[in-house]
matplotlib code that plots the C-alpha trace (Angstrom):
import matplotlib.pyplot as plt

x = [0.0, 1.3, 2.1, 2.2, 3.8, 2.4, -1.0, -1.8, -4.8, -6.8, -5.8, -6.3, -3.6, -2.3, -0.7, -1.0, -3.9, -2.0, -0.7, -1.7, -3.1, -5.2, -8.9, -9.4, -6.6, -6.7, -6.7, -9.5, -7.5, -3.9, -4.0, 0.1, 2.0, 2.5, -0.4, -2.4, -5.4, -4.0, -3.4, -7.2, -8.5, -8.3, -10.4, -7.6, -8.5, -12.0, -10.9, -8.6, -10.1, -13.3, -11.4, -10.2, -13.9, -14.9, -12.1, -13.1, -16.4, -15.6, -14.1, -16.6, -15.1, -18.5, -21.0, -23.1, -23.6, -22.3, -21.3, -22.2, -19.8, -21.4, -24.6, -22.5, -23.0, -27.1, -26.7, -24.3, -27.1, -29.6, -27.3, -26.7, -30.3, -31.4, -28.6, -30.2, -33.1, -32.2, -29.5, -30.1, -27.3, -24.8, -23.7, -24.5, -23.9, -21.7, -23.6, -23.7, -26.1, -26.7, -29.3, -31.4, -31.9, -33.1, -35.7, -39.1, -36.8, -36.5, -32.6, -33.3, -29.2, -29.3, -32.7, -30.7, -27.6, -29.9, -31.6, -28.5, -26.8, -24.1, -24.4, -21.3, -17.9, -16.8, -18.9, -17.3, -14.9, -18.1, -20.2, -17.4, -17.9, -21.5, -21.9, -19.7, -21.7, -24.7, -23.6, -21.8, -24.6, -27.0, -24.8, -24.7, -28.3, -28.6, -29.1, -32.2, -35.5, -37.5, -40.7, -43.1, -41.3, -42.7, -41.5, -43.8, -41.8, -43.1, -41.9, -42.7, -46.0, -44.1, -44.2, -40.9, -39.6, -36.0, -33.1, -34.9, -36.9, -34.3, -32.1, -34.8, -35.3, -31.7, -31.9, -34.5, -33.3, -29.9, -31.6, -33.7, -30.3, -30.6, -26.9, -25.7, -24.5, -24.2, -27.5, -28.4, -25.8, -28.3, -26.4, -23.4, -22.6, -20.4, -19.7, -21.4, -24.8, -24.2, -23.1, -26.3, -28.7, -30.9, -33.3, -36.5, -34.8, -34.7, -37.4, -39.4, -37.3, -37.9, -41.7, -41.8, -44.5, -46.5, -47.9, -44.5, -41.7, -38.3, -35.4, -32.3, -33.7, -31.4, -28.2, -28.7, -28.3, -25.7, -23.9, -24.4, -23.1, -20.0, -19.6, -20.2, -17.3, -14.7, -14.9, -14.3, -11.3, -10.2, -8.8, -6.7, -9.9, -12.2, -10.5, -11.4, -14.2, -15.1, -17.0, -17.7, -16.8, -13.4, -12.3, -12.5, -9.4, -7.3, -8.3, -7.4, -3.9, -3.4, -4.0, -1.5, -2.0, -5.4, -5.8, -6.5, -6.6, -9.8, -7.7, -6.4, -9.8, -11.5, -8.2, -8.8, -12.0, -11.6, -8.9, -10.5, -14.4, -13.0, -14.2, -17.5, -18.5, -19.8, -17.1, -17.0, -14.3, -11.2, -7.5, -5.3, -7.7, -8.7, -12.2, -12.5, -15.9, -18.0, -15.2, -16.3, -15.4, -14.9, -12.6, -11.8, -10.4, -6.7, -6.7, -10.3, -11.4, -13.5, -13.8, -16.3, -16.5, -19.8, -21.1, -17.9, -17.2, -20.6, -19.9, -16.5, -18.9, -20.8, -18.1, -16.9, -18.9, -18.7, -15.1, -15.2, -17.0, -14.6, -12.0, -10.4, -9.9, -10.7, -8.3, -8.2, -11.8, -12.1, -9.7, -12.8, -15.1, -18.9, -21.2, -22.2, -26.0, -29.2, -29.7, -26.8, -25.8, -29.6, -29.3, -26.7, -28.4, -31.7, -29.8, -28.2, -24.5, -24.5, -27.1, -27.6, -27.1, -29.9, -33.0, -34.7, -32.3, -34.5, -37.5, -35.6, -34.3, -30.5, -28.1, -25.3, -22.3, -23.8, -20.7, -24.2, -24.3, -20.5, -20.1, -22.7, -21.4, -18.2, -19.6, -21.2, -18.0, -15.9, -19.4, -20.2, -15.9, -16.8, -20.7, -18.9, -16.4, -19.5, -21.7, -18.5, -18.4, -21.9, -21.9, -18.6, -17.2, -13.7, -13.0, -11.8, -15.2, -16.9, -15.7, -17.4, -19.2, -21.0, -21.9, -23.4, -25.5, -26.6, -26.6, -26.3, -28.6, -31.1, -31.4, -31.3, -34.4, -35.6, -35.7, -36.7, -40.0, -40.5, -40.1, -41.6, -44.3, -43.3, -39.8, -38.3, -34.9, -34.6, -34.1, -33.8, -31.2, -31.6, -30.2, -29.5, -29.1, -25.0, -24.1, -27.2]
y = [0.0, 3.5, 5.2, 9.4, 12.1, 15.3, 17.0, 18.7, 19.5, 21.4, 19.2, 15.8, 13.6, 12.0, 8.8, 5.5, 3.3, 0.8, 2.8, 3.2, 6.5, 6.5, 7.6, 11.5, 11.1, 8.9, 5.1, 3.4, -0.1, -0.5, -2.8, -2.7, -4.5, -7.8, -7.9, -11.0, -9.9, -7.9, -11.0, -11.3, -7.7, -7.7, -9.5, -11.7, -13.4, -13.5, -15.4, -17.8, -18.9, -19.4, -21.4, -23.9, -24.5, -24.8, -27.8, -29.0, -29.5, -30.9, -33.6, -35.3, -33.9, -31.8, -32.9, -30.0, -29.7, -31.2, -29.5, -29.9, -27.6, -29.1, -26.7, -23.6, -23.9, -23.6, -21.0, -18.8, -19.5, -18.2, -15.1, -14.5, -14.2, -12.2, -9.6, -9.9, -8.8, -6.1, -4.7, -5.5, -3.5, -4.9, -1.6, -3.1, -0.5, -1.4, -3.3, -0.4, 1.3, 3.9, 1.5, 1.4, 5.6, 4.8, 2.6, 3.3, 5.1, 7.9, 9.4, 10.8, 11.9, 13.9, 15.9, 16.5, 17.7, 20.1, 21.4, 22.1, 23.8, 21.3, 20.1, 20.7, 19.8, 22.4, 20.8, 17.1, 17.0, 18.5, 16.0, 13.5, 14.3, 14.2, 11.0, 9.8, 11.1, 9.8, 6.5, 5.1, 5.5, 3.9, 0.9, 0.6, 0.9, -1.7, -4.6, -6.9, -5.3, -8.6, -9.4, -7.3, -4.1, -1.4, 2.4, 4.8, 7.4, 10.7, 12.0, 9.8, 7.8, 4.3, 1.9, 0.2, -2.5, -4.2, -3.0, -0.9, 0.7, 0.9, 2.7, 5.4, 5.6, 6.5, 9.2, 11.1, 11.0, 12.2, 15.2, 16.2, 16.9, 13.7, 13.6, 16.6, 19.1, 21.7, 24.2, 25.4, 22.8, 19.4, 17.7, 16.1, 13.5, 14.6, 12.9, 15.3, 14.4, 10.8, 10.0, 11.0, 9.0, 6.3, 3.7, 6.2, 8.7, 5.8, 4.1, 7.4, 7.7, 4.2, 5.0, 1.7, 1.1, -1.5, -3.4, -2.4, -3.5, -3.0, -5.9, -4.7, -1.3, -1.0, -2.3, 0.3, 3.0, 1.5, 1.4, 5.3, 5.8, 4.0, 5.3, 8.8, 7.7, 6.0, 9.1, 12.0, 9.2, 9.0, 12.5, 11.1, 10.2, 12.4, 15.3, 17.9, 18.5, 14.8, 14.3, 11.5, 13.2, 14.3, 10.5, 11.9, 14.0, 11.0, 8.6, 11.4, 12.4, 8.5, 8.0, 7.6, 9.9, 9.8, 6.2, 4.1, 0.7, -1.3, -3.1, -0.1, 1.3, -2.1, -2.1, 1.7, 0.9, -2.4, -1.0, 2.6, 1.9, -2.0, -0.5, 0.3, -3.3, -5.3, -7.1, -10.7, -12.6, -10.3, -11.1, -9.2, -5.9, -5.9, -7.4, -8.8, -7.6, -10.0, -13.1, -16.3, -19.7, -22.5, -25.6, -26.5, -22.6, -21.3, -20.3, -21.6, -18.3, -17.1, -13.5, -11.8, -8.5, -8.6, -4.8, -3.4, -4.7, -3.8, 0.1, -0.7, -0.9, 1.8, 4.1, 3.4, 6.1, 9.0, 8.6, 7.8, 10.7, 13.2, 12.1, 9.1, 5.7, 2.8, -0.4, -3.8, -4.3, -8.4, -8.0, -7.6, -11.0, -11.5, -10.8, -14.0, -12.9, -14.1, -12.8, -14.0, -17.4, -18.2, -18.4, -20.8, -22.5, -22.7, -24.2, -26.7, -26.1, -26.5, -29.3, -29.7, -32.6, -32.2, -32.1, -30.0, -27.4, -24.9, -25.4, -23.4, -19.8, -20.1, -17.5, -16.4, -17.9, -21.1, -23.5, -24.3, -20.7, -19.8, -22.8, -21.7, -18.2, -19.3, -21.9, -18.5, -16.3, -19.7, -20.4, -16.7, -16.8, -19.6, -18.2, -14.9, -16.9, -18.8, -15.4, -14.1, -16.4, -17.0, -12.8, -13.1, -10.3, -10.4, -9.9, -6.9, -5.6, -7.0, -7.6, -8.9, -5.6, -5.9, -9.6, -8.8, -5.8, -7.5, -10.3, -12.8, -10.8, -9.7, -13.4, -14.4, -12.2, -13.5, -17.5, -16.7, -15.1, -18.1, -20.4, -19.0, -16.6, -13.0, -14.1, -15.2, -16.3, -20.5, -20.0, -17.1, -15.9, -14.3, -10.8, -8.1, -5.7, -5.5, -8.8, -9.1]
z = [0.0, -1.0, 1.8, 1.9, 2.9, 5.2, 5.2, 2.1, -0.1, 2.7, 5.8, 4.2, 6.2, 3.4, 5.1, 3.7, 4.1, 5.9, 8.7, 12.1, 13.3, 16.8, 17.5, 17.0, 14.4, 11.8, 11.4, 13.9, 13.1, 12.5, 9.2, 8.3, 5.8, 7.5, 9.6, 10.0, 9.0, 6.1, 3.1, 3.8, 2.6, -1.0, -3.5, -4.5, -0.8, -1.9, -5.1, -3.4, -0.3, -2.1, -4.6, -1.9, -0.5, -4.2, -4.6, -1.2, -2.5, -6.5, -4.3, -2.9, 0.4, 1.8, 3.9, 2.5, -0.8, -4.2, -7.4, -10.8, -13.1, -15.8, -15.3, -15.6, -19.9, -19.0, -16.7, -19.3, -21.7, -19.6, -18.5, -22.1, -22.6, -20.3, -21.3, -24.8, -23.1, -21.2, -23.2, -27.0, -28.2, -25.6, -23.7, -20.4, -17.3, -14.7, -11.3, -9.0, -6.7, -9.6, -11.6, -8.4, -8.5, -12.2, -11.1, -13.0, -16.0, -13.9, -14.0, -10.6, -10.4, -13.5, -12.2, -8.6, -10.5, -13.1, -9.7, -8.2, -11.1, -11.3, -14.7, -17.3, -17.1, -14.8, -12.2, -12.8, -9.7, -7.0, -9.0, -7.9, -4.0, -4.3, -6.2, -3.2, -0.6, -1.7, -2.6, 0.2, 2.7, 0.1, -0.1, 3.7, 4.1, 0.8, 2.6, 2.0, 3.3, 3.9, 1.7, 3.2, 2.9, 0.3, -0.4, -2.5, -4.0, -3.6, -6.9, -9.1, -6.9, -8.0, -5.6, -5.0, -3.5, -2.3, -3.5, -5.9, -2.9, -0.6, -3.6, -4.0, -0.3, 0.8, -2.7, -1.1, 2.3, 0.8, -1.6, 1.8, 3.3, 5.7, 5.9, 6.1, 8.6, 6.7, 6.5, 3.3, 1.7, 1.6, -0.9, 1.3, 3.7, 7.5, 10.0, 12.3, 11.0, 10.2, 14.2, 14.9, 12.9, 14.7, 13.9, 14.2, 11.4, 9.3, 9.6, 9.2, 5.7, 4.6, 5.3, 7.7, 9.8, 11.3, 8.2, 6.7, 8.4, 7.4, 8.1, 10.3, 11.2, 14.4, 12.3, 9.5, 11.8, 13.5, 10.5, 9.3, 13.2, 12.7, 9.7, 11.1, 14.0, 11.5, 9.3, 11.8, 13.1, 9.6, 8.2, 5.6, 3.3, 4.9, 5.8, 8.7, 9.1, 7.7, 4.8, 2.7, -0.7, 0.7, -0.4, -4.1, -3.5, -1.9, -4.8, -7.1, -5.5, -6.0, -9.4, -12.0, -14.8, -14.1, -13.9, -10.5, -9.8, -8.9, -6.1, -4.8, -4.6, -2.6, -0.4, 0.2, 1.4, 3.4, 5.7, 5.5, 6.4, 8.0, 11.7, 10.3, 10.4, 13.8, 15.4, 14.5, 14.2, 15.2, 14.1, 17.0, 17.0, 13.5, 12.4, 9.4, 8.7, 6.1, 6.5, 7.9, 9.3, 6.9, 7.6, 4.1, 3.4, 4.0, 7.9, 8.3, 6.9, 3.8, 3.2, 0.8, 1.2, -0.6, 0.6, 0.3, -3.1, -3.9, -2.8, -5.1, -8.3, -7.2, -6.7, -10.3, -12.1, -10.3, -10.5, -14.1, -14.3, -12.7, -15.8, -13.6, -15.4, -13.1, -14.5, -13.5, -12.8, -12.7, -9.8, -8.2, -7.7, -8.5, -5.3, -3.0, -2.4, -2.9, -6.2, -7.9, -5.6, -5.9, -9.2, -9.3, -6.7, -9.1, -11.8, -9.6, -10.1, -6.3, -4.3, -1.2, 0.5, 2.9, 1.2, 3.8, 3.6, 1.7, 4.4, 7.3, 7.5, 8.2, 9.9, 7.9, 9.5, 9.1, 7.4, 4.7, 4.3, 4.0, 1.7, -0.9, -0.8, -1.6, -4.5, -5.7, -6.1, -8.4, -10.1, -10.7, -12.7, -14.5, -15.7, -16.9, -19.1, -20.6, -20.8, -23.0, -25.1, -25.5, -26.8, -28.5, -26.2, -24.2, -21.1, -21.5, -23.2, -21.0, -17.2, -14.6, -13.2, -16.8, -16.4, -13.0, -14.1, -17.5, -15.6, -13.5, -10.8, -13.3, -14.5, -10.6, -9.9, -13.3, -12.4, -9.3, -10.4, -12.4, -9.5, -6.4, -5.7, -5.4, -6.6, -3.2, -2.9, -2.8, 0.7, 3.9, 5.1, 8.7, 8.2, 10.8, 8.0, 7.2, 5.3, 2.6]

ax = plt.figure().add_subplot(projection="3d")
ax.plot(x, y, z, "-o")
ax.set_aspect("equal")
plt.show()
């Protein structure tokens, strides 16, 4: 990790994302080269470990589930179509939180940056900040809703649902200045504000009530609170006084001749936002956030990453935007969630071994749980090779954040509909609100 020198750039501490700096100064974790728990934040960890269950399984070795690689041509198929679908002429938008602002067809970003006079190129680098500070939170506050939950957008009267719900949701709450310190200056996120938030501003925002209840309403504001507390701890991405868009600036000091690395970015973000997370499992003070037992991985651990890697994709275009290149993006592994692992579960590349499996809700550090979460991130690899091929695009045309959008979650939610009433999932996942 690059390490930096003094402050600069209007008292951003520009030391590296490895190095330790104490509460009320920097770093909440010390994450240095060497560290124990450092080979296991990066995406090349997600790949790997996963990769071991994955063999573990192939081998007859599980007591869980079996796998059937030779399903993954079906599934490609499948994907393929459904990208046909959606995307005719094959410019397929990256997976990120943006699609869920469109949702109805409305470009609800564009409207907010017209109101705001923020259009043009002049603009690109405020636009930058923004995107960021609406983004992040939205991810945080992205995880599933439960089936009962409904929002009804006041713009627009379209009632929405899940992700695409809970994407609108956090927009408004944002535009209405729900994060923000600032009066008179709605559109940003502080630390100030965001240490502040609890589970009755929420649910109030999300419109939840009685015969709408909202999963993990107490961890989503735990999260914006940590985030709140991580950020004013944190002044080398979020400067003094913290702000979520200050990040922009440190990616962009980074960046060589304008171009940054997707595994940069992800690390950036795992060690800078790691103490946002609940404590789980804890490697000599450092938590490992969405990383889970597994006796058949490296250590015993498998780490995912899943909302972090998520908010990874999402930050992607308001970056782009701003004139930075992002490179290297299938560093970066597909997402082990319902959408797209219950896809792969649909189409059997992975069976369980327990019949009744899909009859009981599970909790997520269940080995069942972490074992088809890792099958997900190998099989979701091997569907985007098919997928290519199957369009007659490369890699490099096509990465995975493409496959995703196009996609395997589209065609997740699209099987699943076929299947189930109301398109459930194949099976529940408990949630407190910061894995799924």
């Amino acid at each position: 990790m690059t390490m930096y020198p003094e402050e600069d750039r209007g008292g951003m501490d520009r030391r590296g994302a490895g190095e330790e700096m104490r509460p009320g100064g920097g770093w909440l974790s010390p994450v240095p080269e060497g560290h124990p728990a450092s080979a296991l934040l990066c995406a090349e960890a997600v790949r790997t470990h996963c990769a071991a269950v994955t063999e573990h399984v192939d081998s007859g070795a599980s007591e869980l589930f079996t796998w059937h690689p030779d399903r993954v041509h079906a599934i490609a198929d499948y994907v393929a179509s459904t990208i046909r679908q959606r995307y005719p002429d094959l410019q397929v938008p990256y997976h990120s939180r943006w699609r869920h602002f469109e949702s109805g067809g409305v470009d609800r970003w564009q409207v907010l940056c017209e109101r705001a006079g923020l259009s043009g190129p002049e603009h690109r680098e405020e636009r930058a900040r923004i995107g960021i500070d609406l983004v992040i939170p939205s991810v945080l506050l992205d995880a599933g809703a439960g089936p009962d939950w409904r929002y009804r957008d006041p713009a627009s009267d379209l009632v929405l649902t899940r992700s695409e719900g809970l994407g609108v949701a956090s927009f408004v709450l944002f535009a209405r200045g729900g994060f923000s310190a600032a009066p008179g200056d709605p559109l940003r996120a502080d630390a100030e504000r965001l240490q502040r938030i609890d589970a009755d501003s929420i649910a109030h925002a999300f419109q939840v009530a009685q015969h709408n209840p909202l999963v993990g309403l107490e961890g989503r504001a735990g999260l914006l609170r940590r985030l709140g507390e991580v950020m004013e701890a944190t002044p080398a991405l979020f400067g003094r006084p913290a702000r979520l868009g200050n990040l922009f600036d440190y990616l962009k000091a980074h960046a060589v001749n304008d171009r940054l690395d997707a595994s940069f970015l992800l690390r950036t973000l795992l060690v800078g936002l790691g103490p946002v997370w609940p404590g789980r499992i804890v490697i000599e003070g450092v938590s490992l956030g969405d990383c889970w037992r597994h006796p058949a991985a490296p250590g015993g651990l498998v780490p995912f990453h899943k909302l972090t890697q998520w908010l990874t994709y999402s930050l992607l275009e308001p970056l782009e935007d701003a004139g930075l290149t992002v490179t290297g993006l299938d560093a970066l592994t597909g997402l082990p969630e319902y959408r797209n692992g219950g896809l792969l579960f649909d189409f059997e590349l992975m069976v369980p071994r327990d019949a009744s499996f899909a009859a009981e809700p599970h909790a997520v550090e269940e080995p069942v749980i972490v074992e088809w979460r890792a099958l997900t991130v190998t099989g979701l690899d091997l569907v985007a090779d098919g997928v290519r091929q199957a369009l007659g695009l490369a890699e490099a045309d096509f990465p995975l954040a493409r496959v995703l959008e196009g996609g395997t979650w589209a065609a997740g939610r699209r099987i699943a509909a076929k299947r189930r009433p109301g398109g459930a999932p194949p099976f529940s996942i408990i949630s407190d609100g910061t894995v799924f």
